[in-house]
C-alpha positions in Angstrom: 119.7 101.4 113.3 118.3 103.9 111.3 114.9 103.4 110.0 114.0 102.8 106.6 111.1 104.1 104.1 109.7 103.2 100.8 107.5 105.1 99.0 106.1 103.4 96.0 105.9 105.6 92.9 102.7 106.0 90.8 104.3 106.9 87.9 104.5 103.6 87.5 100.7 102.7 88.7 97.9 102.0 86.1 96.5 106.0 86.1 92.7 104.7 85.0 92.5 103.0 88.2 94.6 105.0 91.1 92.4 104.1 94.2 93.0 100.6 93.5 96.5 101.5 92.9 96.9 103.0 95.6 95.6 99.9 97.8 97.9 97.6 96.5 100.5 99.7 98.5 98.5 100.1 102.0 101.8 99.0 103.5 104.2 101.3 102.3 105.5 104.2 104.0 103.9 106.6 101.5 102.9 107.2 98.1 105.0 109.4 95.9 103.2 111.4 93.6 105.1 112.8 90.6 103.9 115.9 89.3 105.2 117.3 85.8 104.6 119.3 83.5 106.3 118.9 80.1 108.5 122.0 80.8 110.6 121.7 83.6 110.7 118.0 82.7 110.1 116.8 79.2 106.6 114.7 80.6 103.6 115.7 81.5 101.7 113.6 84.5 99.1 115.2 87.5 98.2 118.2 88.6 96.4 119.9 91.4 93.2 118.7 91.1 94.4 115.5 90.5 96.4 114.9 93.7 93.5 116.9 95.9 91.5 113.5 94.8 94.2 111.0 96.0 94.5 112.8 99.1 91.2 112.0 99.8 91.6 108.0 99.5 94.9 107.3 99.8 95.5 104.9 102.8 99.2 106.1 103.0 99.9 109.8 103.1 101.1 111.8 100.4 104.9 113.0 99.2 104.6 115.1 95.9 107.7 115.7 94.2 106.9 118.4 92.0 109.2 118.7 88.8 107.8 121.8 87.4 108.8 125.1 87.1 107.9 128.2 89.2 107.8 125.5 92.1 107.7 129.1 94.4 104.2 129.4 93.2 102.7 126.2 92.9 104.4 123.8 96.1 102.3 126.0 98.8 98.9 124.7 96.9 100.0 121.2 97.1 100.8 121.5 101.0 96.9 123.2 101.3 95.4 120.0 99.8 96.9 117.7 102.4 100.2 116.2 101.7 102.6 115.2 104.2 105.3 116.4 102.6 106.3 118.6 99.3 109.8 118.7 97.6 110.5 120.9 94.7 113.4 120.9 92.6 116.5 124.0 93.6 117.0 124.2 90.0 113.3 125.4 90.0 113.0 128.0 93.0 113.9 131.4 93.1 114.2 131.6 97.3 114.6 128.0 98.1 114.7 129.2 101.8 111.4 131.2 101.8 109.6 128.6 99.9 111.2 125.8 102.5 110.0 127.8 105.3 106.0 128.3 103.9 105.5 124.5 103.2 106.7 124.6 107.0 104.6 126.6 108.1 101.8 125.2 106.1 102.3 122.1 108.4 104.0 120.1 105.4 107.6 118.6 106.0 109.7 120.7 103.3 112.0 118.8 100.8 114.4 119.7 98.3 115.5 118.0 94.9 118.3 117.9 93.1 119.1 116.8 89.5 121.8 113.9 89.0 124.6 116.8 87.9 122.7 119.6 90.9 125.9 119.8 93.2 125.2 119.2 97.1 127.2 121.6 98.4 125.8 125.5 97.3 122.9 124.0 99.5 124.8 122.7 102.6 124.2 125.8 104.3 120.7 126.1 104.2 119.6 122.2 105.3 118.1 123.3 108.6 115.6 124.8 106.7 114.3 121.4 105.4 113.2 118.1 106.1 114.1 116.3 103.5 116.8 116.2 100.9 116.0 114.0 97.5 119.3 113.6 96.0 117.9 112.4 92.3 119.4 108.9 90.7 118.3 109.4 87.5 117.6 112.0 85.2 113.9 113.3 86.3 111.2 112.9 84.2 110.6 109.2 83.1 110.1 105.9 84.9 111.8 102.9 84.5 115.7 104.4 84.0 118.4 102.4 85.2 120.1 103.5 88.4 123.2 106.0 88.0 126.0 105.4 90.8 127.7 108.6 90.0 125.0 110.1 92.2 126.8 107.8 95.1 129.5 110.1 95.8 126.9 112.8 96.2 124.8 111.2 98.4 127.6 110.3 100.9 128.6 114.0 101.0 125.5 114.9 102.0 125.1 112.0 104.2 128.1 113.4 106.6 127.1 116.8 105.7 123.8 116.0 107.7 125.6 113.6 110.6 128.5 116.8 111.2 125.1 118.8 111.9 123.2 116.6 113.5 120.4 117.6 111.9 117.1 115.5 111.9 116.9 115.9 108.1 116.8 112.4 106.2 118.1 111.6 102.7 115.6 110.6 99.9 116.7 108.9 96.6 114.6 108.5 93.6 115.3 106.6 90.3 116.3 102.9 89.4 115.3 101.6 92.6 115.6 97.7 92.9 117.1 94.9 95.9 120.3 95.8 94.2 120.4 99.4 94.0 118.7 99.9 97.1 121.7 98.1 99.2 124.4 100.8 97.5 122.1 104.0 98.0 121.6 102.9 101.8 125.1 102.1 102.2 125.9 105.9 100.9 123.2 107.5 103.7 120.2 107.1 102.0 116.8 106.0 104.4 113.9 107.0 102.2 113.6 105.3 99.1 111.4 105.9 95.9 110.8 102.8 93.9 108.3 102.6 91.0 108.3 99.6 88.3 110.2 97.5 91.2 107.2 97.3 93.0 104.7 98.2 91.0 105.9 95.9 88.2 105.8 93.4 91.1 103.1 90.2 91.3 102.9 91.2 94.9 103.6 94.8 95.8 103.2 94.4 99.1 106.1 91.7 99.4 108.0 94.0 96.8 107.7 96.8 99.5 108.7 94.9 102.4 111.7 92.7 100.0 113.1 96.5 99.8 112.9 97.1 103.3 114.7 94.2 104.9 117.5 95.2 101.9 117.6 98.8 102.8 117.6 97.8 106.7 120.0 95.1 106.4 122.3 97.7 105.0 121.9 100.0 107.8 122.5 97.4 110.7 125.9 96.2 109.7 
C-alpha cells in the first residue's frame, strides 16, 4: 500500500489569522504554501518574509509551491528559511536540473510543477534529480477551480514513468481536490494531494483531512 499525504492549502485559509489557520490543520501531512506573484500567475499571494513567519509556527512543515517567475533565483531563498520541500514551475526555470540539485543540497526535497497543458515527457529524463513531481489539475493561480480529468492521462504516464525507474519520487496533484476527485487522481498514481476549500471550507478540517485520506488510501489498497 502506498501511503498517502494531504497537504491542506492556505490559499484557501483566512490570511489575517494564519497561526490559527494553521492549527486547525495540526494533523495534516503539511501545509502548502502558494506563493505568487501576479506575473507568472495572474494573482498575487506571499512572499519571503511572509513564509519565513509561518515557518516559525507552523506545527506541520512547509511545501511552497512557488508560481513565480525566475523560480532559478528565488526557490533557493525559500529552502534557506526552512521549508521541507520547494517546487517551482519547468515553465519558469532556465536549468531545471541545477536548480533541482541546489534545493538538494540546501537540505530541501526538490519538486517540480507543471501546468495542466506542460507535457510530462521532455522531463522524464531528468526525474532522478527530484523528489517530487506536481502534475497541476487546474490552471495555477486561483483557488476553488473545478477539477480537470484531462490531466488523468498525464498523471498515469508519469505514474509508470516513475514505477519502470523505480525511482523513490512520488506524484503530487494540486487543484479541485475533493472525496471525489481525490479517488480518480489516486487511481492514476497520485499519493500527495493538495486540497484547499475541501478542507478548509470544511466545519471540521481535521475530519476533512483524514475523510481524504481514507479516500485516497482506499484507492490505493484495491
Amino acid at each position: 500500500m502506498r501511503t498517502c499525504c494531504i497537504h491542506p492549502s492556505i490559499l484557501s485559509a483566512d490570511f489575517v489569522n494564519l497561526q490559527s489557520e494553521l492549527g486547525r490543520i495540526s494533523t495534516a501531512d503539511a501545509v502548502h504554501v502558494d506563493v505568487m506573484d501576479n506575473s507568472f500567475v495572474p494573482n498575487l499571494t506571499l512572499g519571503l518574509p511572509v513564509v519565513k513567519r509561518i515557518q516559525a509556527v507552523s506545527p506541520v512543515p512547509l511545501d511552497v509551491h512557488l508560481m513565480i517567475d525566475d523560480a532559478d533565483r528565488w526557490a533557493p531563498e525559500y529552502a534557506a528559511v526552512g521549508a521541507a520541500s520547494v517546487t517551482f514551475h519547468a515553465e519558469a526555470a532556465r536549468a531545471p536540473i541545477r536548480l533541482a540539485r541546489e534545493l538538494r543540497s540546501a537540505g530541501t526535497r526538490a519538486g517540480m510543477a507543471l501546468r495542466p497543458a506542460t507535457a510530462v515527457e521532455p522531463y522524464l529524463d531528468m526525474l532522478g534529480e527530484l523528489d517530487m513531481l506536481l502534475i497541476m489539475t487546474v490552471e495555477p493561480g486561483f483557488g476553488g477551480q473545478s477539477f480537470l480529468d484531462v490531466t488523468l492521462p498525464k498523471i498515469r504516464r508519469a505514474a509508470e514513468a516513475i514505477r519502470g525507474s523505480d525511482l523513490p519520487l512520488v506524484i503530487q496533484v494540486d487543484g479541485g481536490i475533493t472525496k471525489d476527485t481525490i479517488v480518480r487522481a489516486a487511481e492514476a498514481g497520485a499519493t500527495v494531494f493538495v486540497a484547499g476549500s475541501s478542507v478548509y471550507g470544511a466545519e471540521d478540517p481535521a475530519e476533512a483531512i483524514a475523510g481524504l485520506r481514507r479516500a485516497a488510501s482506499d484507492q490505493h489498497t484495491r
